[in-house]
N, C-alpha and C positions, 0 to 999 in steps of 0.2 A: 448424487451430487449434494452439496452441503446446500443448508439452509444460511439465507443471510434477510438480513432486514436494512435497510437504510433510515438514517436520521439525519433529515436535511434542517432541522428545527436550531436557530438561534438557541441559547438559554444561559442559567444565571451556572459558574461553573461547578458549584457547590453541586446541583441539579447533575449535571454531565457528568461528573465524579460518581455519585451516586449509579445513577444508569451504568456506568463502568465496571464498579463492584459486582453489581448485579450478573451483569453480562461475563460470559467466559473469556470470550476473543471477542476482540474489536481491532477494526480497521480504521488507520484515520488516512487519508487517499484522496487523490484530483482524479474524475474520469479521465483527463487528458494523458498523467502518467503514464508510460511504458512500462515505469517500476511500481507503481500500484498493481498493475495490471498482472504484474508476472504473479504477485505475490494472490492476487485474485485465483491465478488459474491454481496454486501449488494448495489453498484451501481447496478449492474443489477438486481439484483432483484425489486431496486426502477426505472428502466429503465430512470438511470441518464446517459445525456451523458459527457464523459470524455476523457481529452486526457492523456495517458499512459504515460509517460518519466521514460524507463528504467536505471534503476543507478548501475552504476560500482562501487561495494561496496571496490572495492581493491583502487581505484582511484576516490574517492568521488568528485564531483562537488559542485564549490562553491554554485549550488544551493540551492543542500539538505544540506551545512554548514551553508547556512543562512537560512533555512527553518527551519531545527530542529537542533540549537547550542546547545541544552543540550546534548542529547543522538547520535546527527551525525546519524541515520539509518532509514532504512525505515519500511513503509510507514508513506506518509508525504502525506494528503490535502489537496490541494490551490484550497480554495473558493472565489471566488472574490479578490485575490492577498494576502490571511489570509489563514496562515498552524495551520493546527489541525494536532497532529503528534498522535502516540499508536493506535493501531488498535483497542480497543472496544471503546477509546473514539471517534474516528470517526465515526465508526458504531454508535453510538449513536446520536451524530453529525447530521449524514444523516438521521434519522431516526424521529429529531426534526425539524432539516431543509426541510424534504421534508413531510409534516406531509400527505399532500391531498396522497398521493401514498402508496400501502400497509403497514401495520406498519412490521416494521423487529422484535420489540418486543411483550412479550404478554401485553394485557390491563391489568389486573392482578399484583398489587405490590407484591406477593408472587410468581406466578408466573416468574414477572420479575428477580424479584431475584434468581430464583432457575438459569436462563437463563445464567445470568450474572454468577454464582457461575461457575456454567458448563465452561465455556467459560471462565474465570479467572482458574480454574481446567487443562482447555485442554492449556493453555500456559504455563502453568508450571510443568507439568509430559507429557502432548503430543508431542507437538510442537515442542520442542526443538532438542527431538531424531530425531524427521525425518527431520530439517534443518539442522543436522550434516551430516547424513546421505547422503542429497542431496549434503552438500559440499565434503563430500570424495568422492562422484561420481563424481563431477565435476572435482575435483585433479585428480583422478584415470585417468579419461577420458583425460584431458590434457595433464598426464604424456605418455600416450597412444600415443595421435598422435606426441607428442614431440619421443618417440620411433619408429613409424613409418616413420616418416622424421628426 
Protein backbone atom coordinates (compact mmCIF):
# COMPACT_ATOMS: atom_id res chain seq x y z
CA UNK A 1 0.00 0.00 0.00
CA UNK A 2 1.35 3.40 -0.75
CA UNK A 3 2.54 5.74 1.82
CA UNK A 4 0.76 9.07 2.33
CA UNK A 5 1.28 11.88 4.91
CA UNK A 6 -1.46 14.47 5.60
CA UNK A 7 -1.11 18.27 6.04
CA UNK A 8 -3.90 19.88 7.77
CA UNK A 9 -1.54 23.15 8.51
CA UNK A 10 -2.93 26.57 7.39
CA UNK A 11 0.27 28.52 5.78
CA UNK A 12 1.58 31.45 3.71
CA UNK A 13 1.17 30.00 -0.05
CA UNK A 14 4.72 30.66 -1.16
CA UNK A 15 5.30 27.88 1.83
CA UNK A 16 2.76 25.32 0.22
CA UNK A 17 4.28 25.91 -3.22
CA UNK A 18 7.37 24.88 -1.97
CA UNK A 19 6.28 21.74 0.03
CA UNK A 20 4.63 20.86 -3.53
CA UNK A 21 7.88 21.02 -5.40
CA UNK A 22 9.25 19.09 -3.04
CA UNK A 23 6.73 16.42 -2.87
CA UNK A 24 6.04 13.97 -6.02
CA UNK A 25 2.03 13.59 -5.71
CA UNK A 26 -0.08 15.45 -3.74
CA UNK A 27 -3.67 15.26 -3.06
CA UNK A 28 -5.75 18.32 -2.39
CA UNK A 29 -9.40 16.49 -1.27
CA UNK A 30 -12.50 16.89 1.41
CA UNK A 31 -12.86 13.47 3.61
CA UNK A 32 -16.36 13.84 2.67
CA UNK A 33 -15.70 13.49 -1.19
CA UNK A 34 -16.76 10.33 -2.99
CA UNK A 35 -14.33 11.69 -5.72
CA UNK A 36 -11.52 12.09 -3.47
CA UNK A 37 -12.08 8.94 -2.21
CA UNK A 38 -12.04 6.91 -5.56
CA UNK A 39 -9.03 8.71 -6.46
CA UNK A 40 -7.52 7.62 -2.83
CA UNK A 41 -8.18 3.99 -3.51
CA UNK A 42 -6.55 4.16 -7.37
CA UNK A 43 -3.19 5.43 -5.42
CA UNK A 44 -3.19 2.68 -3.19
CA UNK A 45 -4.07 0.46 -5.06
CA UNK A 46 -1.01 1.43 -7.42
CA UNK A 47 0.89 1.61 -3.96
CA UNK A 48 1.66 5.39 -4.96
CA UNK A 49 3.09 7.42 -2.28
CA UNK A 50 1.38 10.67 -1.55
CA UNK A 51 0.91 13.58 0.45
CA UNK A 52 -2.86 14.30 1.50
CA UNK A 53 -3.69 18.24 1.92
CA UNK A 54 -7.07 18.36 3.10
CA UNK A 55 -9.26 21.42 1.90
CA UNK A 56 -11.81 23.53 3.46
CA UNK A 57 -14.21 23.65 0.81
CA UNK A 58 -16.22 26.61 2.66
CA UNK A 59 -12.80 28.45 2.67
CA UNK A 60 -10.84 27.40 -0.30
CA UNK A 61 -7.16 28.01 -0.38
CA UNK A 62 -5.42 29.86 -2.94
CA UNK A 63 -3.88 26.55 -3.65
CA UNK A 64 -6.84 24.55 -5.00
CA UNK A 65 -7.80 28.22 -6.81
CA UNK A 66 -4.73 27.91 -8.60
CA UNK A 67 -4.67 24.34 -9.16
CA UNK A 68 -8.23 23.97 -10.57
CA UNK A 69 -9.29 27.75 -11.70
CA UNK A 70 -12.19 26.31 -13.72
CA UNK A 71 -14.28 24.30 -11.45
CA UNK A 72 -12.49 25.56 -7.72
CA UNK A 73 -13.09 21.69 -6.12
CA UNK A 74 -11.72 18.88 -5.37
CA UNK A 75 -9.76 16.46 -6.18
CA UNK A 76 -7.04 18.04 -7.70
CA UNK A 77 -3.32 15.97 -8.53
CA UNK A 78 -0.06 17.53 -8.36
CA UNK A 79 2.45 15.50 -10.23
CA UNK A 80 5.69 16.97 -10.27
CA UNK A 81 4.23 20.68 -9.51
CA UNK A 82 1.23 19.77 -12.72
CA UNK A 83 -2.61 19.36 -11.47
CA UNK A 84 -4.82 16.91 -13.26
CA UNK A 85 -8.14 17.83 -11.73
CA UNK A 86 -11.85 15.24 -12.26
CA UNK A 87 -11.51 12.18 -10.64
CA UNK A 88 -11.66 9.44 -13.60
CA UNK A 89 -9.35 11.56 -15.50
CA UNK A 90 -6.89 11.14 -12.83
CA UNK A 91 -7.66 7.77 -12.34
CA UNK A 92 -6.74 7.41 -15.71
CA UNK A 93 -3.70 9.64 -15.32
CA UNK A 94 -2.25 7.24 -12.70
CA UNK A 95 -3.07 4.38 -14.42
CA UNK A 96 -0.88 5.71 -17.55
CA UNK A 97 1.65 7.21 -15.62
CA UNK A 98 2.36 4.46 -13.47
CA UNK A 99 1.91 1.74 -16.19
CA UNK A 100 4.87 -0.95 -14.53
CA UNK A 101 2.17 -1.38 -11.41
CA UNK A 102 -1.17 -3.09 -11.51
CA UNK A 103 -3.40 -1.85 -14.36
CA UNK A 104 -6.57 -0.05 -12.56
CA UNK A 105 -8.23 -0.59 -16.12
CA UNK A 106 -9.19 -3.70 -18.16
CA UNK A 107 -6.84 -4.46 -21.32
CA UNK A 108 -9.95 -4.91 -23.19
CA UNK A 109 -11.35 -1.62 -25.33
CA UNK A 110 -14.78 -2.95 -24.71
CA UNK A 111 -14.26 -3.83 -21.69
CA UNK A 112 -12.66 -0.46 -20.79
CA UNK A 113 -15.47 1.13 -21.83
CA UNK A 114 -18.16 -0.66 -20.06
CA UNK A 115 -15.72 0.44 -16.88
CA UNK A 116 -15.69 3.90 -17.60
CA UNK A 117 -19.63 3.79 -18.65
CA UNK A 118 -20.05 2.50 -14.87
CA UNK A 119 -18.06 5.02 -13.38
CA UNK A 120 -19.32 7.91 -15.50
CA UNK A 121 -23.09 6.18 -14.40
CA UNK A 122 -22.01 6.04 -10.70
CA UNK A 123 -21.19 10.01 -10.68
CA UNK A 124 -24.19 11.04 -11.76
CA UNK A 125 -27.23 8.94 -10.19
CA UNK A 126 -24.61 7.65 -7.35
CA UNK A 127 -22.40 9.92 -5.96
CA UNK A 128 -24.15 12.92 -5.73
CA UNK A 129 -26.86 11.54 -3.21
CA UNK A 130 -24.44 10.31 -0.72
CA UNK A 131 -22.36 13.76 -0.85
CA UNK A 132 -25.48 15.44 0.06
CA UNK A 133 -26.08 13.25 2.42
CA UNK A 134 -22.74 13.39 4.02
CA UNK A 135 -23.13 17.35 3.98
CA UNK A 136 -26.41 17.39 6.00
CA UNK A 137 -24.64 15.25 8.45
CA UNK A 138 -21.92 17.40 8.77
CA UNK A 139 -24.58 20.52 9.28
CA UNK A 140 -26.67 18.37 11.48
CA UNK A 141 -23.62 17.55 13.53
CA UNK A 142 -22.40 21.17 13.76
CA UNK A 143 -25.56 22.55 14.50
CA UNK A 144 -25.30 19.83 17.34
CA UNK A 145 -22.48 20.84 19.15
CA UNK A 146 -23.15 24.53 18.45
CA UNK A 147 -26.59 23.42 20.66
CA UNK A 148 -24.56 21.70 23.11
CA UNK A 149 -22.27 24.76 23.88
Amino acid sequence: MGKYSVINMESKYEVVHVIIMAEEVVLLGFWASPFAVRVKVALAEKEIDYVSREQNLFNKSSLLLEMNPVYKKVPVLIHEGKPICESLIIIQYIDEVWKHKAPLFPSDPCERAHARFWADYADKHVSHPFLFLSLVNLFSFIQYIDFIF
